[in-house]
N, C-alpha and C positions, 0 to 999 in steps of 0.2 A: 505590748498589747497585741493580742493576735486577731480576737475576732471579734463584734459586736451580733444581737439576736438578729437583726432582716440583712440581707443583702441582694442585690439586683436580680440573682439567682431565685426567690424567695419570691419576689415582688413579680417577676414574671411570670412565674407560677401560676400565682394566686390573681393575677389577672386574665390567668387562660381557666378557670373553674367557673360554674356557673351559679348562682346564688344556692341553689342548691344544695351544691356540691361544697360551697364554702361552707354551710349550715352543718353538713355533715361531719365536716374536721370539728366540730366543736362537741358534738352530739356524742358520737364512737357507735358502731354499727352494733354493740350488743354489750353486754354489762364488762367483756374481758377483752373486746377487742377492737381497733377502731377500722374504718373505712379503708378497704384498699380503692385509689384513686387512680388506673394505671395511666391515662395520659397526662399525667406530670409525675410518674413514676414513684409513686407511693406504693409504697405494700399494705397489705395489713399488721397491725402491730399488736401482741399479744400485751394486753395491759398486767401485769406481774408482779407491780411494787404499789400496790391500793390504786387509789381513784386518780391518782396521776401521776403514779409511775410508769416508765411504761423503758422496756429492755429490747425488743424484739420477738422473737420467737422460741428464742431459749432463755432460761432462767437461771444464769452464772454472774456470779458476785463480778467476771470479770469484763464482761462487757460493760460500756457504758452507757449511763442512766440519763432520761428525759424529764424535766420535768413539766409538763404543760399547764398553765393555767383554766381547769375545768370551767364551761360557763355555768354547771348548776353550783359547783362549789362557792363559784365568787357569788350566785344569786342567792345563797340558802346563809351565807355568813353572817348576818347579822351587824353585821358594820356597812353604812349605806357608802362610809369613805373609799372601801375598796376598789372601788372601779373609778374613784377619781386618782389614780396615780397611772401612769406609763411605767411599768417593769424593765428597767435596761439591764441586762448582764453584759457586763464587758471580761472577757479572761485578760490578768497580768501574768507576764510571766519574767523572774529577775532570769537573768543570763549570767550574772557575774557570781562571784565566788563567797559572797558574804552576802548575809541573810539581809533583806534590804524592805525598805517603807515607799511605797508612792501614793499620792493622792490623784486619784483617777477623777476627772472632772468633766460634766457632760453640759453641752453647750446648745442653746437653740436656735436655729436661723428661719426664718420667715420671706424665703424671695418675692418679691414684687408685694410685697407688703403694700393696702391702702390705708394702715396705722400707723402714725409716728413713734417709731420703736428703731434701738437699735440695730446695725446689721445680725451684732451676734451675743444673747446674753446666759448668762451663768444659769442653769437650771438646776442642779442638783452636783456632789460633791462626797466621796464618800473614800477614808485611809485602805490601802491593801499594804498587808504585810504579808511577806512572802520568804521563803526559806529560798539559801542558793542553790538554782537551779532547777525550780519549780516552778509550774503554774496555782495559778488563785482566781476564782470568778468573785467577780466582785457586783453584786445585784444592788443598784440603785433605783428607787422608787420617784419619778420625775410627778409633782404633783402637776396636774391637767391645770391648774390655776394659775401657772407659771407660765403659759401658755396666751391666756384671757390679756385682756386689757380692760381700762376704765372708763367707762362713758355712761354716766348716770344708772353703776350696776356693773359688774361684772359682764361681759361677752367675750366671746369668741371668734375671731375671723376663720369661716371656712376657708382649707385649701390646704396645700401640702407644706410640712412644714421639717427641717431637717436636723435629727439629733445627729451633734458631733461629741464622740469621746476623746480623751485624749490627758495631756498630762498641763495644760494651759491653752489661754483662748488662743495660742498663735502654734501648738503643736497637738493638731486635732485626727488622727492619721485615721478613724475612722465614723463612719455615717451609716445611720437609718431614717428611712424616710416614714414620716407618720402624716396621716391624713385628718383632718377634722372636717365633721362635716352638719 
């Protein structure tokens, strides 16, 4: 496994933009093309492959492709569930010589928790098959209820809370941090 969707780099980011400005990454600055952002070194991206594809500024099969989750696509869908999951992609990729299976498994931790909960429990779970010597993205849909606890109802404890991928709860090699608020 190489890489998970946020990383430290990401989160810094996105904590030097101003509400604004985070508004705008969602928005896109005109039907084809999104916001350049230069202080945190964002360009503008030519959108090229419909409403959320997006390649850069040239149109070749062989760069590669983004996919971003739209906010009007996920509000115009018609399924109210959509925006109760968290979208994880994790890339696998086998090394060895024969075409190989792992089960890539994504974990949730809640530090300084005021809920009586585990330190770290199973939240979603999904096979990658892979050919040797290739990479695989494997997109798991973490449902936000996974999350919740029970107290006369479903709730949520606000605060930061940390998805770990990995191959078992004790080889977790990587993390994103998500917020509830």
């Amino acid at each position: 496994m190489t890489a998970l969707t946020s990383d430290p780099a990401i989160a810094g980011a996105l904590a030097a933009l101003s509400l604004e400005q985070k508004v705008q990454l969602l928005t896109g600055h005109d039907f084809w093309t999104t916001w350049p952002i230069e202080k945190i070194g964002l360009r503008r991206i030519l959108v090229s492959d419909g409403p959320s594809g997006v390649r850069g500024e040239t149109w070749d099969e062989r760069d590669p492709s983004l996919n971003l989750p739209s906010a009007t696509a996920l509000a115009s869908s018609w399924d109210p569930d959509v925006g109760e999951a968290l979208p994880v992609t994790v890339e696998v990729e086998n090394r060895g010589a024969r075409d190989g299976k792992q089960i890539v498994q994504i974990y949730a931790e809640r530090a300084d928790s005021a809920v009586d909960r585990p330190v770290r429990w199973l939240v979603g779970f999904a096979p990658a098959r892979v050919p040797a010597g290739e990479r695989a993205q494997v997109l798991l849909n973490v449902p936000t209820r996974l999350l919740a606890y029970w107290q006369d109802g479903w709730r949520y404890e606000p605060g930061a809370y940390q998805l770990r991928a990995g191959t078992s709860a004790v080889d977790l090699p990587l993390a994103a941090n998500v917020e509830l608020t």
